[in-house]
C-alpha positions as CSV (number, residue, x, y, z in Angstrom):
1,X,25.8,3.8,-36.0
2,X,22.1,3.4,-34.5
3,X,20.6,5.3,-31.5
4,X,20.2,2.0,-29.3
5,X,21.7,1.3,-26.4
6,X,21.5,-0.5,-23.2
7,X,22.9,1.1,-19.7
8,X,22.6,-1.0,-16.4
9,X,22.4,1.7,-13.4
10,X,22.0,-1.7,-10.8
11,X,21.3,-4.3,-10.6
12,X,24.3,-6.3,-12.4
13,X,27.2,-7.6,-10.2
14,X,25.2,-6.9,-7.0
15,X,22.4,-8.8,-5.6
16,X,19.1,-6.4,-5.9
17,X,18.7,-2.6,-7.1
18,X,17.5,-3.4,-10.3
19,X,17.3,-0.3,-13.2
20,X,18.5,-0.9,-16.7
21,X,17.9,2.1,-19.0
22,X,17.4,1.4,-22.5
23,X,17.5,4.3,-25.4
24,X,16.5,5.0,-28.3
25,X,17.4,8.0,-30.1
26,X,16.8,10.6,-27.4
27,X,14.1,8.4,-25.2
28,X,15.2,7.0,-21.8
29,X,13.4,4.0,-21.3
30,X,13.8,2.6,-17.6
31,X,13.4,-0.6,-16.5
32,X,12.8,-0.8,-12.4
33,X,13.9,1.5,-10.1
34,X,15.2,-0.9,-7.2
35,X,17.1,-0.7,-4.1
36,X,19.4,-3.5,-2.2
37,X,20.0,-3.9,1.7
38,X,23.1,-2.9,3.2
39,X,26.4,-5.1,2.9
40,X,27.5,-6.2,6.5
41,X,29.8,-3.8,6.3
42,X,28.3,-0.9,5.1
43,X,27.2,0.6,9.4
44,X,24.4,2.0,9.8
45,X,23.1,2.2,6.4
46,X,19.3,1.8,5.8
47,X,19.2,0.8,1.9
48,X,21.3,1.4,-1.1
49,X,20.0,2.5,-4.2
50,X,21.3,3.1,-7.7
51,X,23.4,7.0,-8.4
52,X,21.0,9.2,-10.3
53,X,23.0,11.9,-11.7
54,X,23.2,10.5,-15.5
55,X,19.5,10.7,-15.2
56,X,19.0,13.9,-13.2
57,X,20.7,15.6,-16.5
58,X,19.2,13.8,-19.1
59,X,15.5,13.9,-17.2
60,X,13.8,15.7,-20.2
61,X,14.8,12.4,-22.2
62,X,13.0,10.1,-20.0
63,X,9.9,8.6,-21.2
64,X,9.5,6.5,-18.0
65,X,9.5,3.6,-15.4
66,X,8.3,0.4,-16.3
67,X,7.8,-1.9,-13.5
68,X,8.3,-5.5,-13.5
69,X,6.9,-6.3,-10.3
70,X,6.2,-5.1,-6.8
71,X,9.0,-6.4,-4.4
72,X,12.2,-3.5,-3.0
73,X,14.5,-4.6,-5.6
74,X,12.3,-3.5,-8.2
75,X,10.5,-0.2,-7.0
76,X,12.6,0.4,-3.5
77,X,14.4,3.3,-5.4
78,X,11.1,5.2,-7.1
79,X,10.8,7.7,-3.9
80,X,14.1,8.8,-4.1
81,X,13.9,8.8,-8.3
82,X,11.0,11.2,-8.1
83,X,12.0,13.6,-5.9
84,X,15.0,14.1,-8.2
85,X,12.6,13.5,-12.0
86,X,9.5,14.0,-12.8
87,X,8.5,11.5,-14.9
88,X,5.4,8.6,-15.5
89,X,5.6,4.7,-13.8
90,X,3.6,2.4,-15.8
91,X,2.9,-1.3,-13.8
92,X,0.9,-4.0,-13.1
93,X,-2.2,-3.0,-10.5
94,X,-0.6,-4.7,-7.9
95,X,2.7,-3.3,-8.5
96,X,0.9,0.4,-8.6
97,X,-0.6,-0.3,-5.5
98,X,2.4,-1.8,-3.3
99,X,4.2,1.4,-5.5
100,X,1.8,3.7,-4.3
101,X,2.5,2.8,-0.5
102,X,6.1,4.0,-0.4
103,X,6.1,6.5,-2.7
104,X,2.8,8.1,-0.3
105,X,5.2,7.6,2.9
106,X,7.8,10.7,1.2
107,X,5.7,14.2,2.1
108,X,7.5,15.7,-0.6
109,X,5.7,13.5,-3.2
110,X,2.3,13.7,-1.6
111,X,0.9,15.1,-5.0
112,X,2.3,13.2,-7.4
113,X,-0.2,11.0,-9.4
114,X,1.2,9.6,-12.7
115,X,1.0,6.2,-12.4
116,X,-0.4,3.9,-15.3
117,X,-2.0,0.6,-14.7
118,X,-1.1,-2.2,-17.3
119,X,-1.3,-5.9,-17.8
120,X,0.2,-8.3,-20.7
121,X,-2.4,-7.4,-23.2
122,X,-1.2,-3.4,-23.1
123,X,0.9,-2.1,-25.5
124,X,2.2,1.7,-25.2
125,X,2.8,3.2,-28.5
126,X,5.9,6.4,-28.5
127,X,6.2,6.5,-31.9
128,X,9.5,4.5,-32.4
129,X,9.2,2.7,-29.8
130,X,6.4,0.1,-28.2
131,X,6.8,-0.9,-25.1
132,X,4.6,-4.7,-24.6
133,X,4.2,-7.3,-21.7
134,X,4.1,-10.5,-20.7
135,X,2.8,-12.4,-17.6
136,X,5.9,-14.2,-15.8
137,X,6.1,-16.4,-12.1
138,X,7.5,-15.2,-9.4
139,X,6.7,-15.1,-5.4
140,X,3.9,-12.2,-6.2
141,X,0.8,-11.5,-8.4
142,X,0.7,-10.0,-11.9
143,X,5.0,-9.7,-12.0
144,X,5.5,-8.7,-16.1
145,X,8.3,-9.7,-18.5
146,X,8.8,-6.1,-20.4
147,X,9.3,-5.8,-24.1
148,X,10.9,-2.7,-26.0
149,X,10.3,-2.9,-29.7
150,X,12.3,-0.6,-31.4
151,X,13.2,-0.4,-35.6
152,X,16.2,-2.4,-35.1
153,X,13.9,-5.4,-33.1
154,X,13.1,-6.4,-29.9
155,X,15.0,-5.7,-26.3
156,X,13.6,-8.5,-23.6
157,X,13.9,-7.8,-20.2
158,X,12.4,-11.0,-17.9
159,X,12.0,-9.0,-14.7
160,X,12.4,-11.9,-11.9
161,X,11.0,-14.7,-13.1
162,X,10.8,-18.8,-12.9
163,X,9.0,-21.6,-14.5
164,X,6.2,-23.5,-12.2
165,X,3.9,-25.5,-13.9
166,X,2.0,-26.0,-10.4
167,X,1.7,-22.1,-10.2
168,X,-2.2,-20.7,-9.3
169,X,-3.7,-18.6,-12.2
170,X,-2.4,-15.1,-11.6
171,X,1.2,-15.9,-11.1
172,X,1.5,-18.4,-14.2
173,X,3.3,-17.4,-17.1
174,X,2.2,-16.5,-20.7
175,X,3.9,-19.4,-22.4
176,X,2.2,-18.9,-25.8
177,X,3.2,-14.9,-25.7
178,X,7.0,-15.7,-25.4
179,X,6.3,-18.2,-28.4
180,X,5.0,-14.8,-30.0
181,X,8.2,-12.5,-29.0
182,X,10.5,-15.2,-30.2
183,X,9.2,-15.0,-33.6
184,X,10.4,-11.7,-34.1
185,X,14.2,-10.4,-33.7
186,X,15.3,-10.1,-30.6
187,X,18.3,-8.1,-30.6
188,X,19.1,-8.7,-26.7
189,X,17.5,-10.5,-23.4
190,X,17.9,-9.2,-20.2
191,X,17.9,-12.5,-17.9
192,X,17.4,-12.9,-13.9
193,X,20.9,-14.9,-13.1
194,X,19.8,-14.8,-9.4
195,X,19.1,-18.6,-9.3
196,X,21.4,-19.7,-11.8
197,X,23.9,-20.8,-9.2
198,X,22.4,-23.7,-7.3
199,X,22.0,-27.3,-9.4
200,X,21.3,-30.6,-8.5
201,X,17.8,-30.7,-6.7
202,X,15.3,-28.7,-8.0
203,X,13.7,-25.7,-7.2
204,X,10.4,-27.2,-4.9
205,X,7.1,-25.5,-6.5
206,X,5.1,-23.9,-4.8
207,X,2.1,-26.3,-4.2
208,X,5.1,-28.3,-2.6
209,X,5.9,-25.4,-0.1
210,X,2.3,-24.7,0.2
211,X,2.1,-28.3,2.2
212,X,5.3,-28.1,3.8
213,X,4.1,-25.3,5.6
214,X,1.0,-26.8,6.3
215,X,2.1,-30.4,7.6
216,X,4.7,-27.7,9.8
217,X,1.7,-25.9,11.7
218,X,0.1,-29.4,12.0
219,X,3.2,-30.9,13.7
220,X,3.8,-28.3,15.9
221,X,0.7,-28.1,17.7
222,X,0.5,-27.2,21.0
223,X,3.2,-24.5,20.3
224,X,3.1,-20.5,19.4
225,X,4.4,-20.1,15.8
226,X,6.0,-17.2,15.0
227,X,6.4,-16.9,11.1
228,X,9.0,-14.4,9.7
229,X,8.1,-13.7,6.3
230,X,8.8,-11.0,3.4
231,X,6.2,-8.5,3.2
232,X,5.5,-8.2,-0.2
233,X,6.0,-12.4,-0.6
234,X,1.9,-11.9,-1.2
235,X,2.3,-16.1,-2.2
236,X,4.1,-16.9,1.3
237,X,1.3,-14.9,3.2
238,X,-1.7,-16.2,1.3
239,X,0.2,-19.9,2.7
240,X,0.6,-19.1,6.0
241,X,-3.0,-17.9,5.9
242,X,-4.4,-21.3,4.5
243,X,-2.1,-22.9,7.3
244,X,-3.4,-20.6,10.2
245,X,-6.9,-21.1,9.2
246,X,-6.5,-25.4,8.5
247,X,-5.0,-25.4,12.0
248,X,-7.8,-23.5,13.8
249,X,-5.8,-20.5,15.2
250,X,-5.4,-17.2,15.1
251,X,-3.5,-14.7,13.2
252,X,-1.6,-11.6,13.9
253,X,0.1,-9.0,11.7
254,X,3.6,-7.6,13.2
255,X,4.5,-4.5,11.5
256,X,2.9,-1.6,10.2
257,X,3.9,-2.8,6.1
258,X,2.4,-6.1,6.5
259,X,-0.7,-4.9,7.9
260,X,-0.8,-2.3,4.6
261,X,0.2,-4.9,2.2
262,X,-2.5,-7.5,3.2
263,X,-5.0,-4.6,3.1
264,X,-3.8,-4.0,-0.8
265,X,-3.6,-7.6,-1.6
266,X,-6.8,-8.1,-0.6
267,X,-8.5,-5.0,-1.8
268,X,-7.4,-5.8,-5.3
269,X,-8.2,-9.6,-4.6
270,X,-5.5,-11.2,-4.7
271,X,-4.8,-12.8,-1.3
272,X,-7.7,-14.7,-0.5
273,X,-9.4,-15.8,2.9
274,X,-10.9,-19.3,3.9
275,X,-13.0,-17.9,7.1
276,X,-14.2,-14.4,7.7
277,X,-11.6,-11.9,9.2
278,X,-13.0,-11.7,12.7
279,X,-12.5,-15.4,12.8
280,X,-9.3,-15.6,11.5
281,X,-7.2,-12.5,12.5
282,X,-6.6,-11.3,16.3
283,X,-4.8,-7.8,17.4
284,X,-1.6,-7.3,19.1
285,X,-3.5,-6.3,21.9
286,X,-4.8,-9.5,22.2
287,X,-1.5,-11.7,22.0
288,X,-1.9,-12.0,25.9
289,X,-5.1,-13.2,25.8
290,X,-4.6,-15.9,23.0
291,X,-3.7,-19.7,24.2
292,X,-0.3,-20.3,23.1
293,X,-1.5,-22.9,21.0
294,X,-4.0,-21.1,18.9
295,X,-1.9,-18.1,18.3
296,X,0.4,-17.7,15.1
297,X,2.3,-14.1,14.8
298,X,3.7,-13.0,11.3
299,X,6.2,-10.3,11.3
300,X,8.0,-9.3,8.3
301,X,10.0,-5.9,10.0
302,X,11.0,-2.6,8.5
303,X,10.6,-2.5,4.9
304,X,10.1,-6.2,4.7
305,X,13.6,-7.3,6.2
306,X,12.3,-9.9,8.8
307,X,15.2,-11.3,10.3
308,X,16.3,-7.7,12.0
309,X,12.8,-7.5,13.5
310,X,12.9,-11.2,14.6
311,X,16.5,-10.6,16.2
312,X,15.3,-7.5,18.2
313,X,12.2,-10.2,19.1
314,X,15.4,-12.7,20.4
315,X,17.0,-9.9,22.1
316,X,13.7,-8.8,24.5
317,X,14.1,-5.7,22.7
318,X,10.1,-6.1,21.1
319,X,7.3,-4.4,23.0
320,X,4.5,-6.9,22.4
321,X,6.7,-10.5,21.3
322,X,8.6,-12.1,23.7
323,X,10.2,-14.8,22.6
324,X,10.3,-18.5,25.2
325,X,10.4,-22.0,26.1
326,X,7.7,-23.7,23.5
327,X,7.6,-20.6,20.8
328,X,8.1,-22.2,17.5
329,X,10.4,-19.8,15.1
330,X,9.4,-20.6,11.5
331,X,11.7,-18.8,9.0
332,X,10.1,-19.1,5.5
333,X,12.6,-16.4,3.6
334,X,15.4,-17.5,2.4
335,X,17.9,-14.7,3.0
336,X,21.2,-13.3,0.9
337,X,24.2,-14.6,1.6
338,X,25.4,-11.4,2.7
339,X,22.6,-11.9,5.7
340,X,24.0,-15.6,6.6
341,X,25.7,-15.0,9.9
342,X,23.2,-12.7,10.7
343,X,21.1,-15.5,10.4
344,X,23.1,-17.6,12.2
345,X,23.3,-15.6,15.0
346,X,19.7,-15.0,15.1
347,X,19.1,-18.2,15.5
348,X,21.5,-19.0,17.9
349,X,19.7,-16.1,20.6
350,X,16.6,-17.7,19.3
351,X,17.4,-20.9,21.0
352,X,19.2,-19.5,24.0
353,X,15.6,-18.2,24.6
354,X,13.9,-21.7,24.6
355,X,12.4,-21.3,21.5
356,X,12.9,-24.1,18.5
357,X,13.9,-22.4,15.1
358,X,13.0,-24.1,11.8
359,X,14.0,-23.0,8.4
360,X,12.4,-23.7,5.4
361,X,15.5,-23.1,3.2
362,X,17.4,-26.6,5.6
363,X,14.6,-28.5,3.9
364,X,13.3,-27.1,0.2
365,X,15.2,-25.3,-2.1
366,X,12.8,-22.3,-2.2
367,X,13.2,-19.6,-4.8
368,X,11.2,-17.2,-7.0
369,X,13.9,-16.8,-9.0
370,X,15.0,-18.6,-12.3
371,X,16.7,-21.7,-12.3
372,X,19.6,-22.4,-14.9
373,X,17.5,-24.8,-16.9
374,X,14.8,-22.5,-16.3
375,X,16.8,-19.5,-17.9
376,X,17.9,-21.8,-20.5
377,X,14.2,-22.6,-21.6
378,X,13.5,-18.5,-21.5
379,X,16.5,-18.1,-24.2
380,X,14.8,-20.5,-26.4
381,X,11.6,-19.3,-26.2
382,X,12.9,-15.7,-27.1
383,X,16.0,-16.5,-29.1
384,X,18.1,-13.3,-28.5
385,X,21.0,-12.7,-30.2
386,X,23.0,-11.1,-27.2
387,X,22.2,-11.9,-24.1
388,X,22.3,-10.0,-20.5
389,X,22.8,-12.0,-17.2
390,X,21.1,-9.3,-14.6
391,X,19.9,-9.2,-11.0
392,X,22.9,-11.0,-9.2
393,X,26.7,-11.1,-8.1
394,X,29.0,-11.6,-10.2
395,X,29.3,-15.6,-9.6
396,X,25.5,-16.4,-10.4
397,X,26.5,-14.2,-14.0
398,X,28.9,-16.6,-14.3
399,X,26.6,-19.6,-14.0
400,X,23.8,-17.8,-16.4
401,X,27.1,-17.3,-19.1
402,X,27.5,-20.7,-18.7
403,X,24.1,-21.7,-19.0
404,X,23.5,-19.3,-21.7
405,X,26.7,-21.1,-23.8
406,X,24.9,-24.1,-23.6
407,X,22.0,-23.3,-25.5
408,X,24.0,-21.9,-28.5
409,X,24.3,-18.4,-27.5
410,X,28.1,-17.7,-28.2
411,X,30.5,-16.4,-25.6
412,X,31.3,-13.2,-27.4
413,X,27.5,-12.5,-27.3
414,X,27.2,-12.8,-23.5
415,X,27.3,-9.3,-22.1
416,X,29.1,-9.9,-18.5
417,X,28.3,-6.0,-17.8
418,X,29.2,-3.7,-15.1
419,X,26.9,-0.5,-13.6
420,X,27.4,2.1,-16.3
421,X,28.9,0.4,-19.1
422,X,27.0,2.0,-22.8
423,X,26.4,-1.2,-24.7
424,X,25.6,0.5,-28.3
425,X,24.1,-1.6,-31.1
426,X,25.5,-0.5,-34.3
427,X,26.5,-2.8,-37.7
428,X,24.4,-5.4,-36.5
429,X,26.0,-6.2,-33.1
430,X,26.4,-5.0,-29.7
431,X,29.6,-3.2,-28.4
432,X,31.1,-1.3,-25.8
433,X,30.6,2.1,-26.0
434,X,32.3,3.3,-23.0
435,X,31.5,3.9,-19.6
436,X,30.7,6.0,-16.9
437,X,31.0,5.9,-13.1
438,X,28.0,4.9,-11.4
439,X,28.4,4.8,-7.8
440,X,26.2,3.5,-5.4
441,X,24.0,6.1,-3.0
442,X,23.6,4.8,0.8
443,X,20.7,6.0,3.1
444,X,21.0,6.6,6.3
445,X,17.1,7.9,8.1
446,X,15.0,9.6,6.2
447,X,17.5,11.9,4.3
448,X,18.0,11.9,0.8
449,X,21.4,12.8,0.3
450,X,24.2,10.4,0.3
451,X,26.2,9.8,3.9
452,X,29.6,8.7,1.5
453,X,32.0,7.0,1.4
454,X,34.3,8.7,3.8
455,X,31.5,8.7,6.8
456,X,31.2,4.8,5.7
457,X,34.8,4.3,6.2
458,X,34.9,6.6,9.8
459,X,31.9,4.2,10.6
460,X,34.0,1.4,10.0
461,X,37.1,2.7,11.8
462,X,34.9,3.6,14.9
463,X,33.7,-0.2,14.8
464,X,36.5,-2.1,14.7
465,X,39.6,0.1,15.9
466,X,37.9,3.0,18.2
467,X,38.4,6.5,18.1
468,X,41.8,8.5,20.0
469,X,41.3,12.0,21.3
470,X,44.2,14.5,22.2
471,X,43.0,18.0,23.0
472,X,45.7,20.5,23.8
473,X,46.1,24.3,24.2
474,X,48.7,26.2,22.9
475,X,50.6,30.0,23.2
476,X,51.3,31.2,19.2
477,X,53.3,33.9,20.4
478,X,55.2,32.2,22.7
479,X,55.4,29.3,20.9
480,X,54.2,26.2,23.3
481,X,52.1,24.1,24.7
482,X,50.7,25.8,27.6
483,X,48.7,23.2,29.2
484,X,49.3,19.4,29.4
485,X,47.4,17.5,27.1
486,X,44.1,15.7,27.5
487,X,44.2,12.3,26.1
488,X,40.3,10.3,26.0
489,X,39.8,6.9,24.4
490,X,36.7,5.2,23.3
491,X,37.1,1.9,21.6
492,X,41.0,1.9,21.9
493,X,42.2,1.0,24.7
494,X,41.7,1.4,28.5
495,X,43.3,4.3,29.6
496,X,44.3,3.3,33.1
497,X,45.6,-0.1,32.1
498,X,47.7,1.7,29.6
499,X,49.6,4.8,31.2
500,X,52.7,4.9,29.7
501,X,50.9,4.3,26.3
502,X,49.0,7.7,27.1
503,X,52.1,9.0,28.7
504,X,54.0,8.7,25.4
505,X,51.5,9.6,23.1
506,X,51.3,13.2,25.0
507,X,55.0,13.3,24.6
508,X,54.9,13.0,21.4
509,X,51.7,15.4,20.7
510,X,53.7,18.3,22.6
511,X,56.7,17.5,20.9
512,X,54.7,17.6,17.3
513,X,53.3,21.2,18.3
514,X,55.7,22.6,19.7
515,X,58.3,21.7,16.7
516,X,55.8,23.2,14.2
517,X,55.3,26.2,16.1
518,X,59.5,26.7,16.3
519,X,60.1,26.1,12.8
520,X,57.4,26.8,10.6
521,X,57.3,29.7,8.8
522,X,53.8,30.2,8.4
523,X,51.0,28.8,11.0
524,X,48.5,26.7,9.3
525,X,46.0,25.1,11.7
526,X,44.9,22.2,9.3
527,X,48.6,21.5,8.4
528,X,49.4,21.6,12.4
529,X,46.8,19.0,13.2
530,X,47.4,16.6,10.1
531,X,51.1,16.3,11.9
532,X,49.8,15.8,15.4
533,X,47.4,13.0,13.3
534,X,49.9,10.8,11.5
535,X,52.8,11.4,14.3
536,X,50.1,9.8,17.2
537,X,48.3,7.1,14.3
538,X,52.0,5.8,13.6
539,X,53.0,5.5,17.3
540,X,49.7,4.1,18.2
541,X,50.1,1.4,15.3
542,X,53.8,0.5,16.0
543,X,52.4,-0.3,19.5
544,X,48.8,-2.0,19.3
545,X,48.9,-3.0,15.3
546,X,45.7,-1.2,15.1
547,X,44.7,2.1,13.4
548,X,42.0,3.8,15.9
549,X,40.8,7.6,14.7
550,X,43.0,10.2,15.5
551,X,41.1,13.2,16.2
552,X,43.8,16.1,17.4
553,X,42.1,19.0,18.9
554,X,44.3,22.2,19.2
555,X,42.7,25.4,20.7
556,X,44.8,28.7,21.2
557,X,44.3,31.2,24.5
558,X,46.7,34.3,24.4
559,X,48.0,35.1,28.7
560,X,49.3,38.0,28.0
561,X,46.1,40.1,26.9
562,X,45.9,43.3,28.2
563,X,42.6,46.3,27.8
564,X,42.7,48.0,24.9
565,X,43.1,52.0,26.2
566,X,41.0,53.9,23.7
567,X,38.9,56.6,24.4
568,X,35.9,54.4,25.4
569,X,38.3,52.6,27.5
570,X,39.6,55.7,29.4
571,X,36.3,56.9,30.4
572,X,35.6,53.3,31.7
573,X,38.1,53.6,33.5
574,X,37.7,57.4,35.2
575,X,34.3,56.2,35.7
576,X,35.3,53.3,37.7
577,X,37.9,55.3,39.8
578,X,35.0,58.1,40.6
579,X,32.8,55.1,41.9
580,X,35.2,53.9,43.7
581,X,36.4,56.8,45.2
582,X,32.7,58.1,45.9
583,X,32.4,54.0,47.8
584,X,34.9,55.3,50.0
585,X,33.6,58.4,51.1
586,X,30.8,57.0,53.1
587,X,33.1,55.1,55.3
588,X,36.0,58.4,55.6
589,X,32.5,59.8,57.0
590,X,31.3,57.0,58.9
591,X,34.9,56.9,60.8
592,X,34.5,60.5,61.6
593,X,31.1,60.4,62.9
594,X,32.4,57.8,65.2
595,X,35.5,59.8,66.0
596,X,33.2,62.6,67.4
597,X,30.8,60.4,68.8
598,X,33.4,59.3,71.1
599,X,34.7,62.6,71.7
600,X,31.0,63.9,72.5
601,X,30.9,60.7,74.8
602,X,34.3,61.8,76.7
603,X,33.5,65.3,77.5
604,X,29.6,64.0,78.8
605,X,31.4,61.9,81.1
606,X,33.9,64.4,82.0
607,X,30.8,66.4,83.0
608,X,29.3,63.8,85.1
609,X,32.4,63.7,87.4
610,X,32.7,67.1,88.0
C-alpha cells in the first residue's frame, strides 16, 4: 500500500466550494479553498463553505493552498481556513491579489502574510513531491491548471477551465505544456464537469460575446443600461468597458467589491482602458446629473452575487438606482440553476418597473467552464488513468462519466466521488478507502461558527408553517393551572378568525399540564413541555395539515407564600410595629390638644357672659 491519496472536501456533487486534498505520505496538499451560495432553501444563510475539522487536526500535515484561480468558488473559503490553520497559499498574482482582498476584510487575519506568487513556469520542490502549473481559459486572467508529481506519477487537477482558440494572450492556455504532462504518468485527472451538461450549440467564444455586447449598447441607445455583472468576471468587465467607451458614455461602479476589483485588475494590468479614467468613469454622486443616454451603471452586489443587488434595485429598496420607464437591464451572468426563479422573478419586478430586461444567456450559450468535447480533448492531452469529474452536481458528473467513457477511459476508472470519500492508490489502482463525514458549514453575518442544521430547519418551519405560542402559569403544589392560557400566533393562523381553534388548543394545553402534574411522580420541566409540544403540534395538524412551531411556555408562581419569621424577620417586624405605633402618637396628641382647645374656648366664653 502507498501513501497517496485523494480526498474531496467540496466541490463534488455540489455546484461550487471547491477543495480537494491530495496526500502524500504525511503532506496535505490542498487544492482551492472555495465557497458556494446558499440553496433556496437554506434561509438566511450568507455562503456555505466546506467542514474543516479533518484538517483542523491534521493542520501540522498541511503543506498548503494552491490556488487555481481567483473567483468565490475557488478562494471564498481561505478566511474562514486561516483563522482555523496556519498554513502558506501559493497562486497566480492575480489570484494573490483578488485573495488578499477578502482575506484583509477578517480583522483577525490582519497580519497574516504568507502568500506566494507563481505562474506556469514555477515549480515548488517538498522533497517528494513537486507541485507544477499550467496556464488554462477561463472568465479571468492567469487561472492555473495544478500538477502534483509524486513517486508514483502525476495527479492533474484542471481548476475551471475551457478551450477558446479566440481567447486574448493572458487567458489562453498552454497547449504545448499539457503535451508535456501527458507524456508522463498520470495516475489521476481532476476534471471541471460544470459544462459538461449542455450539447448541441456550442459554447460562443469570447470575441463572439465581446460584440454581442457591443452591437447591445449600440442598439439601445438613447436608454440607461444597467449591466449586472460578476465581480471577479475581470473578462466581462474589460467588455462592458470597451462597450461603454465605443458608445461614448459614462461608467459607474455599484458596489464597494467592484470598485476594489477594477482597482486590482488594473494595478496589476490586466483590465485595460481605451480613454483616460476621467473620461470614462463617473461617481454615484453624479448618476443625477448624467443624461440617461450617456450613463451605463455596473453593479455586481455583495460578494459578487448580482442578481440580489439588482432585485433590491427592482424593489426601490437601492439608495442611488432607481429603476424606470426606458432603463435598459442587461444581465451578462449566467446564473445556477438553483438561482432560476430568482431570476425569474427578478425580472418579472424589473419589468413591472418599465424597464426592458435582456439576458445574454436567451441568446449565447456563455460559459467559462469546460464543454464535454472540451473535457474530452483535456483527457487526451493528459492521458490519466483514473479520472475525477469535479466542480458540479451530480447530473453534470454524469455527463463528464459519459464523456470520459468515450475517450477510452473505462467505467471502473471513473471516480463518481462524494465529500469525504479516501480514494487510496495502492497495487497500481485507485480504491476506496473509506470515508468520513464531511458536512457542510453555513454562514450566517460575520460569525464563524456554524448556525446548523437545527436553526436551518426552525428557519424553514418559521417560513413556511409559522410559529404557535402557548404561555401558561401553573401551582406545583396545588397541582393546576392557575391562570388561563395565553395563546399568540405568527405565521399560523389568524387568531380571531379562528376561536374555537384557540379555544381547543387551551383545552388541551391545560388538560396536558394538569394530567402531568396529577400523575407524575417526579416533575421534570423539559419532560412537561415536550407533552404540551406534541399534544398541541398533533391537534393543530389534524386540523390545518400543517406543522407550525410549537413553542410551550410554562412558568410556576407559588399563592400561598408567606414571610419567613427568623430572627431578622422578628426584628423587622417589632421595628415596624414601634413606627407605627410612634405614627400614631402624634395624632392621640393632636386630638387632645384640640380636646382642650375647645374646653379653653368654653370656659372663655362662659366668662364673657357672666
Amino acid at each position: 500500500m502507498t501513501d497517496l491519496s485523494i480526498i474531496p472536501f467540496g466541490g463534488v456533487r455540489e455546484n461550487g466550494k471547491s477543495m480537494y486534498a491530495v496526500t502524500v505520505h504525511d503532506d496535505i496538499f490542498l487544492l482551492d479553498a472555495g465557497l458556494k451560495y446558499p440553496a433556496t432553501d437554506q434561509l438566511g444563510v450568507d455562503v456555505v463553505i466546506p467542514d474543516f475539522e479533518y484538517l483542523v487536526k491534521n493542520q501540522d500535515r498541511i503543506a498548503g493552498v494552491f490556488l487555481s484561480h481567483g473567483h468565490a468558488d475557488a478562494i471564498g473559503a481561505l478566511p474562514y481556513l486561516l483563522q482555523e490553520v496556519n498554513v502558506p497559499i501559493f497562486g497566480s498574482e492575480m489570484t494573490i491579489a483578488l485573495a488578499k482582498l477578502i482575506i484583509s476584510e477578517t480583522p483577525e487575519l490582519k497580519d497574516y502574510d504568507d502568500y506566494h506568487v507563481v505562474n506556469e513556469k514555477t515549480e515548488i520542490d517538498f522533497g517528494d513531491v513537486k507541485i507544477s502549473f499550467f496556464n488554462t481559459t477561463h472568465s479571468i486572467p492567469e487561472s492555473l491548471g495544478i500538477v502534483v508529481g509524486t513517486t508514483y506519477g502525476q495527479i492533474v487537477y484542471t481548476g475551471d477551465f475551457k478551450f477558446d482558440q479566440t481567447a486574448e494572450s493572458y487567458y489562453q492556455t498552454d497547449y504545448q505544456r499539457l503535451v508535456e504532462i501527458g507524456t508522463k504518468p498520470v495516475l489521476a485527472l481532476l476534471g471541471d464537469a460544470a459544462g459538461t451538461e449542455t450539447t448541441g450549440v456550442p459554447a460562443a467564444t469570447e470575441r463572439q460575446i465581446h460584440e454581442y455586447i457591443h452591437d447591445t449598447f449600440v442598439e439601445n441607445k438613447g436608454k440607461r443600461i444597467i449591466v449586472a455583472a460578476v465581480a471577479s468576471n475581470i473578462q466581462r468587465i474589460q467588455q462592458v468597458i470597451d462597450a461603454t467607451a465605443d458608445t461614448k458614455r459614462k461608467l459607474i461602479l455599484s458596489g464597494n467589491d467592484i470598485e476594489n476589483i477594477v482597482r486590482t485588475a488594473l494595478k496589476l494590468k490586466k483590465l485595460h482602458l481605451p480613454l483616460p479614467k476621467d473620461e470614462l468613469f463617473a461617481s454615484l454622486k453624479d448618476i443625477d446629473s448624467l443624461p440617461a443616454e450617456e450613463t451605463v451603471i455596473l453593479e455586481t452586489g455583495k460578494m459578487g452575487e448580482p442578481i440580489k443587488h439588482l432585485n433590491r434595485m427592482a424593489a426601490g429598496e437601492d439608495r442611488h438606482v432607481n429603476i424606470g420607464e426606458g432603463d435598459l437591464v442587461f444581465i451578462t451572468t449566467t446564473p445556477a440553476f438553483a438561482m432560476e426563479s430568482y431570476v425569474a422573478h427578478t425580472r418579472n419586478m424589473l419589468f413591472k418597473q418599465g424597464a426592458d430586461v435582456k439576458q445574454i444567456s436567451a441568446d449565447l450559450r456563455s460559459s467559462g467552464h469546460a464543454s464535454a468535447n472540451d473535457l474530452q480533448l483535456m483527457i487526451n492531452f493528459v492521458k490519466p488513468k483514473y479520472f475525477m469529474p469535479v466542480q458540479g452536481e451530480y447530473r453534470v458528473m454524469v455527463t463528464a462519466r459519459d464523456a470520459a467513457e468515450e475517450v477510452n477511459i473505462p467505467e471502473d476508472h471513473i471516480l463518481m466521488a462524494k465529500n469525504g470519500d479516501q480514494y487510496q492508490w495502492q497495487d497500481g489502482k485507485f480504491e476506496l478507502e473509506g470515508s468520513f463525514t464531511v458536512g457542510e458549514t453555513m454562514i450566517d453575518g460575520s460569525g464563524t461558527n456554524d448556525i446548523g442544521n437545527v436553526v436551518l430547519r426552525d428557519r424553514r418551519i418559521l417560513s413556511e408553517d409559522g410559529v404557535f405560542v402557548s404561555v401558561v402559569t401553573i401551582d406545583r403544589k396545588k397541582r393546576k393551572v392557575v391562570s388561563k392560557p395565553k395563546l399568540t400566533s405568527r405565521g399560523f393562523v389568524y387568531v380571531k378568525a379562528n376561536r374555537d381553534l384557540m379555544k381547543e388548543a387551551s383545552r388541551i394545553t391545560v388538560e396536558k399540564i394538569e394530567d402531568y402534574l396529577n400523575n407524575s411522580k417526579s416533575f421534570d420541566w423539559n419532560e412537561l413541555k415536550n407533552g404540551v409540544r406534541e399534544a398541541l403540534s398533533r391537534y393543530l395538524f389534524n386540523e390545518t395539515r400543517r406543522r407550525p412551531m410549537v413553542m410551550p411556555v410554562v412558568m410556576e408562581v407559588n399563592q400561598n407564600r408567606r414571610p419567613r419569621h427568623g430572627k431578622n424577620n422578628a426584628k423587622g417586624q417589632a421595628k415596624n410595629n414601634n413606627q407605627a405605633e410612634k405614627g400614631n402618637k402624634p395624632q392621640h396628641k393632636k386630638n387632645k390638644n384640640h380636646k382642650n382647645k375647645q374646653k379653653s374656648e368654653k370656659q372663655t366664653d362662659q366668662k364673657k357672659e357672666a
